[in-house]
C-alpha positions in Angstrom: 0.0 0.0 0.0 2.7 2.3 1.1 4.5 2.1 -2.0 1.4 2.8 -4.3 1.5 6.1 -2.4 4.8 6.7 -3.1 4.6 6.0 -6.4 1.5 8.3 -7.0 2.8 11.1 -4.9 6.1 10.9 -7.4 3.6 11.0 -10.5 2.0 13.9 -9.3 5.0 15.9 -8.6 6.2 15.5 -12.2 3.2 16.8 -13.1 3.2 19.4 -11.0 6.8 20.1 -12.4 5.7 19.7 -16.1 2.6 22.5 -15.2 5.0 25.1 -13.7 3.8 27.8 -15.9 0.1 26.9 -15.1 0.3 26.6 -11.5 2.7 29.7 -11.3 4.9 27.1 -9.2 8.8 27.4 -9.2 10.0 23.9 -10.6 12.4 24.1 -8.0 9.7 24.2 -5.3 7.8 21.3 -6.4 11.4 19.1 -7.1 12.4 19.9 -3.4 9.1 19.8 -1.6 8.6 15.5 -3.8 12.1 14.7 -2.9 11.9 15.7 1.0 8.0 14.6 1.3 8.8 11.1 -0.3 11.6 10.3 2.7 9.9 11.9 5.4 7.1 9.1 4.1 9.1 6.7 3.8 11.2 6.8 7.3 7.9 6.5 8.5 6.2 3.4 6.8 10.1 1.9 6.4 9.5 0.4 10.1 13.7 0.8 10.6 14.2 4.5 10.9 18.4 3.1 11.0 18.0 1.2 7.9 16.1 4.6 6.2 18.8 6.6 7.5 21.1 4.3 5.7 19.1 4.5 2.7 19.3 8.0 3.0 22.6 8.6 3.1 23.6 6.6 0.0 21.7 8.2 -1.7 22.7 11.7 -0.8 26.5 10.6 -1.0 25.4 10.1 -5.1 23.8 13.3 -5.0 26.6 15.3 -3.5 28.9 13.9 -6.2 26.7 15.4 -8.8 25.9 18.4 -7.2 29.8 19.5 -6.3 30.3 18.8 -9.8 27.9 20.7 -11.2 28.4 23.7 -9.0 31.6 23.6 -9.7 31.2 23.7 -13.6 29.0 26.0 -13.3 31.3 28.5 -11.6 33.8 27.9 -13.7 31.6 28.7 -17.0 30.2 31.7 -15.0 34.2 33.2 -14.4 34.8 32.7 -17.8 31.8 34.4 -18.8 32.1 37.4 -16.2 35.2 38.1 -18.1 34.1 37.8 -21.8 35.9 34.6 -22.0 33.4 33.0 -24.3 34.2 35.6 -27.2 37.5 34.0 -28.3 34.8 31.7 -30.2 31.8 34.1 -30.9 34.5 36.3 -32.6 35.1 33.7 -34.9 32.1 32.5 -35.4 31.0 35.3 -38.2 27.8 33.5 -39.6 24.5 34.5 -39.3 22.4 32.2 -40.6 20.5 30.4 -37.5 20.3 27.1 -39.7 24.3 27.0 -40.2 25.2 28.1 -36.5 22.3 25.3 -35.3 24.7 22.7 -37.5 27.8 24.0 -36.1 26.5 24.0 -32.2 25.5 20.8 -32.9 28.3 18.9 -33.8 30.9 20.5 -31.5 28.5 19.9 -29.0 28.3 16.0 -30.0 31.8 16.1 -30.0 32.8 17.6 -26.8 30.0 15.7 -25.0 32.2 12.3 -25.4 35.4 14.0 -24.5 34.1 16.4 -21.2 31.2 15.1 -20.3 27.0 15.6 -21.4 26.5 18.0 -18.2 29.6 20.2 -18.7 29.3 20.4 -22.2 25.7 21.6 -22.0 26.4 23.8 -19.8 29.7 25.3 -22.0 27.2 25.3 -24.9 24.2 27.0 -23.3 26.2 29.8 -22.2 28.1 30.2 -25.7 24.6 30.2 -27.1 23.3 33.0 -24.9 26.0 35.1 -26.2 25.7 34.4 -29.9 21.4 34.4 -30.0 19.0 37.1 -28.4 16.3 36.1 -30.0 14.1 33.6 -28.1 13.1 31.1 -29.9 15.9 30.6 -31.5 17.9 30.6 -28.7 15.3 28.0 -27.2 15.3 25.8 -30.3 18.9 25.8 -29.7 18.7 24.6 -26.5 16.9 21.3 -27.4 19.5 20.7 -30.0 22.8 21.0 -27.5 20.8 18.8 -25.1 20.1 15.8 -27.5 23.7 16.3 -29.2 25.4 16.1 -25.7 23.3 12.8 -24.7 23.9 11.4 -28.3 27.7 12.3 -27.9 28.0 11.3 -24.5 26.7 7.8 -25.3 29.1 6.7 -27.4 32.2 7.8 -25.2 33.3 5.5 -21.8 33.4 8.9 -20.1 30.9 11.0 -21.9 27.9 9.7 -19.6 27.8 8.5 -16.3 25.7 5.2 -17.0 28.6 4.6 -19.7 31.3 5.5 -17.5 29.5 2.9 -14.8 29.8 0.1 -17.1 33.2 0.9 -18.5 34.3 0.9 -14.1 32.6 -2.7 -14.0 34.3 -3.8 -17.6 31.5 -4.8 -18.9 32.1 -2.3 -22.1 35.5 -1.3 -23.2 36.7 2.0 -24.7 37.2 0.7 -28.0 34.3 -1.5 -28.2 31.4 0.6 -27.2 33.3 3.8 -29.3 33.4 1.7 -32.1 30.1 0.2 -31.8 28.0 3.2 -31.1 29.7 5.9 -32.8 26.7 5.5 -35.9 24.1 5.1 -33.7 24.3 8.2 -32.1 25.7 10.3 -34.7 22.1 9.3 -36.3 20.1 10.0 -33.2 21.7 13.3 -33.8 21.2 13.5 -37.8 17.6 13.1 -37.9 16.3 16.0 -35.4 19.0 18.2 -37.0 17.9 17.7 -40.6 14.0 17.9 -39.2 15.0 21.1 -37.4 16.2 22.6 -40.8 13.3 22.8 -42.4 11.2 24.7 -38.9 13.6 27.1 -38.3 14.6 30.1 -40.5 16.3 33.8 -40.9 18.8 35.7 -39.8 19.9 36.1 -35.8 21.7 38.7 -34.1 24.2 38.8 -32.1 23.9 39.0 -28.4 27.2 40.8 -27.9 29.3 41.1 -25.0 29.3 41.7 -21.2 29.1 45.1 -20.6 30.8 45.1 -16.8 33.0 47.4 -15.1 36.6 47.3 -16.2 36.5 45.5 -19.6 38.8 42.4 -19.4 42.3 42.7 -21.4 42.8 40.2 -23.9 45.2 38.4 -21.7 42.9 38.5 -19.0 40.5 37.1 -21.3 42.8 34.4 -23.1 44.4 33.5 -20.1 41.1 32.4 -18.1 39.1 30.9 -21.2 42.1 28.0 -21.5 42.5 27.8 -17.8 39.0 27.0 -17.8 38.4 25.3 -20.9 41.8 23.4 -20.8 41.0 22.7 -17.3 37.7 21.6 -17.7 39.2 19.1 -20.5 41.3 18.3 -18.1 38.7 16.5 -15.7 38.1 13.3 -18.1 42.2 12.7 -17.4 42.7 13.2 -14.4 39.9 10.7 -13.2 41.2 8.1 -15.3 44.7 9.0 -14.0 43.8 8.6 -10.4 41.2 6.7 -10.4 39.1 9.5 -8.5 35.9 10.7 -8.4 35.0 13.0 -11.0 33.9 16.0 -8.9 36.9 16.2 -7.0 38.6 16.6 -10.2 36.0 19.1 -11.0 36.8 21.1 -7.7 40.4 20.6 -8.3 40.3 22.6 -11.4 38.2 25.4 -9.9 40.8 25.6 -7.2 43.4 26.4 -9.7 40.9 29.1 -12.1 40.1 30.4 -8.9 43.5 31.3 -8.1 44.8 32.4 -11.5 41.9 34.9 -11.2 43.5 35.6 -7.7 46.5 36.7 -9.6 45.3 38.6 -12.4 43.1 40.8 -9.9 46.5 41.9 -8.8 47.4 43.5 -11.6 44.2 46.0 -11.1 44.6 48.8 -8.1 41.3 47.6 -7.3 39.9 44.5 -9.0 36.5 45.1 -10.6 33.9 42.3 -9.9 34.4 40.4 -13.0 37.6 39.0 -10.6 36.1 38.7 -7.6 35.4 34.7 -7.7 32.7 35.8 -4.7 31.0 38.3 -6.6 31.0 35.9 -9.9 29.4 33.1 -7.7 26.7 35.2 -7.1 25.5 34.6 -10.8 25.4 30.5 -10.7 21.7 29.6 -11.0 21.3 27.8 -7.6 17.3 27.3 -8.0 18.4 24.8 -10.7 20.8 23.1 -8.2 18.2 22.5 -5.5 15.8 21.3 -8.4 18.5 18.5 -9.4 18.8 17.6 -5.5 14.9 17.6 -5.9 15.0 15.3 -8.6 17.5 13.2 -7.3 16.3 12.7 -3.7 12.9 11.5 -5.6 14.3 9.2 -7.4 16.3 8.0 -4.4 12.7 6.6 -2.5 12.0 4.7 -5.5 15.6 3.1 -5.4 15.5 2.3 -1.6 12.1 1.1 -1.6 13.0 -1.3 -5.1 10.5 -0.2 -7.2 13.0 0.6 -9.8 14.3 -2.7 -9.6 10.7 -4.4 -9.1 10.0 -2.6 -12.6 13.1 -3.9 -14.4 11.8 -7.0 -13.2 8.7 -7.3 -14.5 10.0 -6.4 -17.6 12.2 -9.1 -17.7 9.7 -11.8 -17.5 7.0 -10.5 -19.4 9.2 -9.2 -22.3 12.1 -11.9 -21.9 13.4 -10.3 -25.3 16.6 -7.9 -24.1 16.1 -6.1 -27.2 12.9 -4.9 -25.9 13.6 -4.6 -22.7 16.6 -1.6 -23.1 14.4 0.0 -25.5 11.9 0.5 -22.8 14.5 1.5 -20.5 15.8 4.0 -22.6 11.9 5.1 -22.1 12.0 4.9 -18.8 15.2 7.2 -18.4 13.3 9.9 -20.0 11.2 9.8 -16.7 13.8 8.4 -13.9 17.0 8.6 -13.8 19.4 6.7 -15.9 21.8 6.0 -13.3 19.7 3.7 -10.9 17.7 1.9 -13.9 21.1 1.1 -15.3 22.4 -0.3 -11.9 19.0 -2.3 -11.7 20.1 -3.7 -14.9 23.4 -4.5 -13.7 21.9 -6.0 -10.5 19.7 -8.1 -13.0 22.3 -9.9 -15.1 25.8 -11.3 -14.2 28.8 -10.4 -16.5 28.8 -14.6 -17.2 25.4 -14.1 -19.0 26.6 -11.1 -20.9 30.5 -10.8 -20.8 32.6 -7.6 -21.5 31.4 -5.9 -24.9 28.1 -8.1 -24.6 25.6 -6.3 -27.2 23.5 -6.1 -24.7 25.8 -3.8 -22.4 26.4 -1.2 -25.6 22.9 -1.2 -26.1 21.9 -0.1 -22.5 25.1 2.4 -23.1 23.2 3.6 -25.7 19.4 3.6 -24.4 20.4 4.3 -21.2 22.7 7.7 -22.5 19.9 8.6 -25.5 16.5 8.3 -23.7 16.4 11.3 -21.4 16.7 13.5 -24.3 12.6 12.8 -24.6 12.2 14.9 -22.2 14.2 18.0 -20.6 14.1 16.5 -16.9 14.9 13.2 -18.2 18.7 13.7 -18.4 21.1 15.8 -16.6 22.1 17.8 -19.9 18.5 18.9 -20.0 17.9 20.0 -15.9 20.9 22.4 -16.6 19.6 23.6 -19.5 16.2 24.6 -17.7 18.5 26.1 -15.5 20.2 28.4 -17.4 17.5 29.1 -19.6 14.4 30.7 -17.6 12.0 30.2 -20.9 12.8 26.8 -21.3 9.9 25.0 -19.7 9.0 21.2 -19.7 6.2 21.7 -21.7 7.7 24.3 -24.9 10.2 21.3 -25.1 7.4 18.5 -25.2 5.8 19.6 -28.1 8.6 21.2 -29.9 11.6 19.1 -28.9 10.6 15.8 -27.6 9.0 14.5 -31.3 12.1 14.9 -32.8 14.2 13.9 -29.6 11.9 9.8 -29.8 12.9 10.0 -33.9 16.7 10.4 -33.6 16.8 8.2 -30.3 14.5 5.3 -32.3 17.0 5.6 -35.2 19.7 5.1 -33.6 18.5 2.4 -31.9 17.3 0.9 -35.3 20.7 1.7 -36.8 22.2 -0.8 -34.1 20.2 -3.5 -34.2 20.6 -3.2 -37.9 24.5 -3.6 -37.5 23.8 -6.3 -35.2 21.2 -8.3 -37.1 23.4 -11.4 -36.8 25.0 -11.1 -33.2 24.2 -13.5 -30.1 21.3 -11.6 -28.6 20.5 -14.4 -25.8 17.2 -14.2 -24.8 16.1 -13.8 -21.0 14.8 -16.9 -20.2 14.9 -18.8 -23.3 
């Protein structure tokens, strides 16, 4: 009984977060108010406060990892954009023809996705975008195309996602293999959308030009802190495969060094304007979207604890049997859920002596798993931070403009697979 309630109160605060414009709601509010409502539920039907507690605090030790890391991108992207960082590429970028740019955004956001990360490159993109479009549409339309070419690119790449770079940790996909596997899938889970987009969008944009701020950066000032940033945000990939540490301490590593390189240029001013005053620049990171990922997150954490996630993966199992099927449906499912629990419960679900390293059936989950949440914008992490740093992007402009096109590419990529695998050892569940 208990868990029908949980389940139904966790429908209902979607909902309420999908009808944020309607009910003149903050997202934010409704993410935090379902995450917190769900435990204090659930501590007190669980019958074992401890083993709650416990519960608990996994899952807020996965949250924190996400959250540090994201804060800490997200400062970095706001220093470098405080000091007009971002133009070293808007200068260059001379077209202005929205259908060319949307091309070009795309693919180095595909791209970057499988060597940063699907988060960080979003959120590198979305700000580059602000400073290119001012119109809002455009800008918007934009959006949805950096969030399905960073999930696309990410999904291809062992570190480009974190439900790839989970399986690459357990070996059950290698580098080469799932690069080499998935590489055509994505780039046509990309393809379609982008030559569908083509034909809605048209004319000319202009320019949002730069930061007007106090104290207009040198060109050193600016050079210098666009590679510290960018370099060091390039940087992050390495140095957890390096030391075999976790990616947000590699993530706060690097703002510890921006942070004090813009420590030494303000020392060159008599007194440093704001743009170099790392306490005036946080001031600008978008912490409503923060709390609305801990929202989302803690949510999905009651499902986890309680093993409806793993229930559902269950059921699929034996009624589908087909593993074909079943991913696709996860893939689905991602779009609502998290990726990184349903991709654990699929872990949980079969051994690595069923499906061995490089198993079809682990680069197709790679590939589901990393593509699905692009249906909708709180299905992926790419897609939260893009909410968060665009104010007009709500959860429903992007199901009806985005999310068509964002099922197209991720069915034809999955089609494209199963295509180049018509012959493999599939295995069915069961059979």
């Amino acid at each position: 009984m208990i868990l029908t309630v949980i389940a139904i109160i966790f429908v209902l605060g979607y909902l309420a977060i999908a009808l944020e414009h309607p009910l003149k709601v903050n997202k934010s509010a409704s993410a935090l108010f379902l995450g917190t409502v769900l435990w204090l539920i659930w501590f007190k039907a669980s019958g074992d406060p401890k083993i709650a507690d416990k519960q608990l605090f996994d899952c807020f030790g996965e949250l924190t990892k996400i959250l540090f890391f994201l804060m800490g991108a997200m400062t970095i992207v706001a220093i470098i954009d405080a000091n007009d960082g971002f133009s070293v590429i808007t200068s260059r970028i001379k077209t202005k023809n929205i259908k060319v740019l949307m091309w070009i955004i795309a693919w180095i956001s595909f791209f970057l996705s499988a060597v940063l990360d699907n988060l960080t490159t979003t959120i590198v993109m979305m700000t580059l975008t602000r400073k290119l479009i001012s119109d809002t549409k455009s800008r918007l339309y934009m959006a949805g195309v950096i969030v399905i070419a960073a999930n696309a690119g990410g999904a291809w790449s062992p570190i480009g996602d974190v439900t790839t770079t989970m399986l690459w940790i357990k070996e059950l996909i290698s580098a080469q293999g799932i690069i080499t596997s998935l590489i055509l899938p994505s780039i046509m889970c990309l393809l379609l959308p982008l030559i569908i987009f083509t034909f809605f969008i048209s004319g000319e944009i202009s320019h949002s030009g730069s930061n007007s701020s106090e104290n207009a950066p040198s060109s050193f000032e600016r050079n210098a802190l666009f590679i510290a940033g960018i370099g060091g945000l390039l940087m992050v990939p390495i140095i957890k495969t390096v030391f075999h540490i976790q990616p947000y301490i590699a993530m706060l590593f690097i703002l510890g060094v921006l942070w004090t390189v813009v420590e030494l240029l303000a020392r060159r001013h008599e007194k440093a304007p704001n743009r170099l005053n790392v306490h005036h620049v946080v001031k600008d990171v978008d912490t409503p979207s923060v709390l609305f990922f801990a929202g989302i997150l803690l949510a999905v954490g009651v499902l986890e604890a309680t093993g409806q996630l793993e229930h559902l993966a269950k059921i699929l199992e034996h009624a589908l049997g087909d593993v074909r099927i079943i991913t696709i449906i996860i893939g689905f499912l991602s779009a609502i859920v998290d990726n990184v629990p349903l991709v654990a419960a699929t872990m949980g679900m079969y051994s690595k002596e069923l499906f061995p390293t490089d198993h079809l059936m682990w680069e197709f989950i790679a590939y589901c798993a990393g593509t699905g949440g692009s249906m909708l914008v709180i299905g992926s992490a790419a897609g939260v931070a893009a909410m968060g740093i665009d104010r007009n992007l709500s959860f429903g402009w992007y199901l009806k403009r985005i999310a068509p096109l964002a099922l197209l590419g991720y069915l034809a990529g999955a089609g494209v697979y199963l295509l180049m695998n018509m012959n493999g050892n599939w295995l069915k569940v069961g059979g």
